[in-house]
C-alpha positions in Angstrom: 0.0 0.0 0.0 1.2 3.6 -0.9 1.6 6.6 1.4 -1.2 9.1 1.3 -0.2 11.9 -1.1 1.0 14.9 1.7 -0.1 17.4 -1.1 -4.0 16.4 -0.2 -3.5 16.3 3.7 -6.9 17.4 4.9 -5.4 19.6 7.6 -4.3 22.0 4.7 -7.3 22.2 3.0 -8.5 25.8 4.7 -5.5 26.9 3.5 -5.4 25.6 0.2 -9.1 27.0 -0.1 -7.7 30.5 1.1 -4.7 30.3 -1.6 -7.5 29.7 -4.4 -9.6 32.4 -3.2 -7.4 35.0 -3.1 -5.4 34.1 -6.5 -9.2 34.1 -8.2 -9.8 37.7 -6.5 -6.5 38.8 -7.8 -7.4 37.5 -11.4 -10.4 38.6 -11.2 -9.6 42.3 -9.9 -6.4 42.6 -12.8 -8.7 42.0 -15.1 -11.4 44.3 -14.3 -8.7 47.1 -14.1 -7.8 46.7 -17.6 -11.4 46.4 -19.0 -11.5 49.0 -16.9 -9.2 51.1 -18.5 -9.2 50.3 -22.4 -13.0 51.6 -21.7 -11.8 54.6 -20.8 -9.2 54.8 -23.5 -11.7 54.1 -25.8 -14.4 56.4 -24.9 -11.7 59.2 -25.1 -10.3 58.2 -28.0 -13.9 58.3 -29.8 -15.8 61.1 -29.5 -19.7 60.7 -29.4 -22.1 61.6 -32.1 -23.8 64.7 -31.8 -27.3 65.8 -32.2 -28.1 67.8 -35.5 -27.2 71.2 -35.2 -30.0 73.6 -35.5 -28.5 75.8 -38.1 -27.6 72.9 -41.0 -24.8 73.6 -44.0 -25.5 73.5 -47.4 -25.2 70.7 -49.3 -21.7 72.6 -50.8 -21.2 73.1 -47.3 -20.6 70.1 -46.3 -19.3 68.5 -49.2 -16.3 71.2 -49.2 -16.2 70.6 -45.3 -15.2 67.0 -45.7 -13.2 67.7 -48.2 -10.9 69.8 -45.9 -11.3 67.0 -43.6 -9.7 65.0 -46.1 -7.1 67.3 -46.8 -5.9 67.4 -43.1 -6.1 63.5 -43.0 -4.0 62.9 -46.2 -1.6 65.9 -44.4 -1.1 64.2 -41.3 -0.3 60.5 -42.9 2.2 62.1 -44.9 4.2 63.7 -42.3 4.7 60.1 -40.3 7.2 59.0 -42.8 9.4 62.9 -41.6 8.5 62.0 -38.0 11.4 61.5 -35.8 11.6 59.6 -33.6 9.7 56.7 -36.1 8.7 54.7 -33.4 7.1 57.8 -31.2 4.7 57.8 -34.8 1.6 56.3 -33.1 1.1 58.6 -30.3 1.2 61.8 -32.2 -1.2 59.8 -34.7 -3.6 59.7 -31.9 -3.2 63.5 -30.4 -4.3 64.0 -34.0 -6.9 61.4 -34.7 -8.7 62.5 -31.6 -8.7 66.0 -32.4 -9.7 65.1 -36.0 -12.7 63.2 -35.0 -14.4 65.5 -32.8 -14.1 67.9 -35.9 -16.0 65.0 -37.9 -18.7 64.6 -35.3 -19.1 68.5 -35.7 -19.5 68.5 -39.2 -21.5 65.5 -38.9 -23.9 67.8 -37.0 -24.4 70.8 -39.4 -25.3 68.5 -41.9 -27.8 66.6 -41.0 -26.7 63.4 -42.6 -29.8 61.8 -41.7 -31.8 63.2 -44.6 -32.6 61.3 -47.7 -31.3 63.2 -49.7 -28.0 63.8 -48.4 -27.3 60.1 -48.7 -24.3 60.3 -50.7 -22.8 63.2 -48.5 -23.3 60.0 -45.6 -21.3 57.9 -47.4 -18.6 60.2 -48.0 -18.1 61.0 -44.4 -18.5 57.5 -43.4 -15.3 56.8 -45.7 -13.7 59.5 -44.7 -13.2 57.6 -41.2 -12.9 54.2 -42.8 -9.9 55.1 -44.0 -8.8 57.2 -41.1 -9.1 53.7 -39.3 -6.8 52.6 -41.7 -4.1 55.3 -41.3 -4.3 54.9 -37.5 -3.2 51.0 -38.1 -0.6 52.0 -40.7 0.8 54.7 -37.7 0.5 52.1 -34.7 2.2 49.0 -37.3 5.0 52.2 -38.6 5.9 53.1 -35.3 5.9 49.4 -34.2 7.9 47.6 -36.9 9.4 50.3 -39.1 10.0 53.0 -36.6 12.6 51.3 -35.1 14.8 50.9 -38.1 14.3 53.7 -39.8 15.3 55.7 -36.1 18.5 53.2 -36.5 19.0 54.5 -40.3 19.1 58.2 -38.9 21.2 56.6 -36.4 23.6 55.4 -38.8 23.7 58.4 -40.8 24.7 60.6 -37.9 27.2 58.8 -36.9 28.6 58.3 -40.7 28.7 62.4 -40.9 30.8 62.4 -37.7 33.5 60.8 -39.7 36.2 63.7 -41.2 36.3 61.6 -44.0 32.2 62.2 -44.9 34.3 66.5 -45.3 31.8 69.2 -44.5 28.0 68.6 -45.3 25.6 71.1 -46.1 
């Protein structure tokens, strides 16, 4: 006959009961913190709709409206390939993408996209932020897997200018 197994020894078992609990209320609390907080993140990250505004754009309006929204969108992306440091990229993405938004949700409000016949100005605001959704994971994947290199590059060349043999630079 074998030993009883000391690891089961019923004169631990409040203890082991204790050890459970209080590793399931740590779980449990570590993972409501970050729910928690990429809630919060999110919520400020993503302004909220607005009601119609009571004095609505034209139809020119608004269609010239999202075109500067465009313009400041196609701006920004193309000043994250000249941002240095690459890797710091995503974070002024997202100063701007917030700040961009709430001028969408503005503009969203003078024109009252709701109406049928402004249907086609709808769809052009609602690609507007389809592709800013797709800049913002082109910024977070730059500053992730290109940012790095491209910060070594600059690196590089730096250091290459040092050398009295690169003579003087403009």
């Amino acid at each position: 006959m074998s030993a009883p197994d000391p690891r089961k020894d019923p004169r631990f078992r409040p203890f082991r009961a204790a050890a459970y609990g209080i590793y399931i209320a740590v779980v449990v609390a570590f993972c409501l913190a970050i729910t928690i907080s990429v809630s919060r993140s999110v919520a400020a990250m993503t302004p909220e709709r607005k009601p119609q505004a009571e004095q609505v754009l034209s139809y020119r309006e608004c269609l010239d409206a999202a075109q500067e929204l465009w313009s400041q969108l196609e701006s920004e992306r193309e000043k994250l390939v000249r941002t240095t440091p690459a890797s710091k990229v995503d974070r002024q993405w997202m100063e701007f993408r917030t700040a961009w938004l709430q001028r969408v949700t503005d503009r969203e409000a003078q024109c009252a996209l709701g109406s049928r016949d402004r249907t086609s100005l709808k769809e052009v605001f609602r690609r507007l932020e389809e592709v800013q959704d797709l800049y913002t994971i082109h910024a977070v994947q730059y500053a992730g897997e290109v940012g790095g290199a491209v910060d070594g590059l600059h690196g590089a060349f730096s250091a290459a200018r040092k050398n009295p043999a690169a003579g003087r630079l403009p």
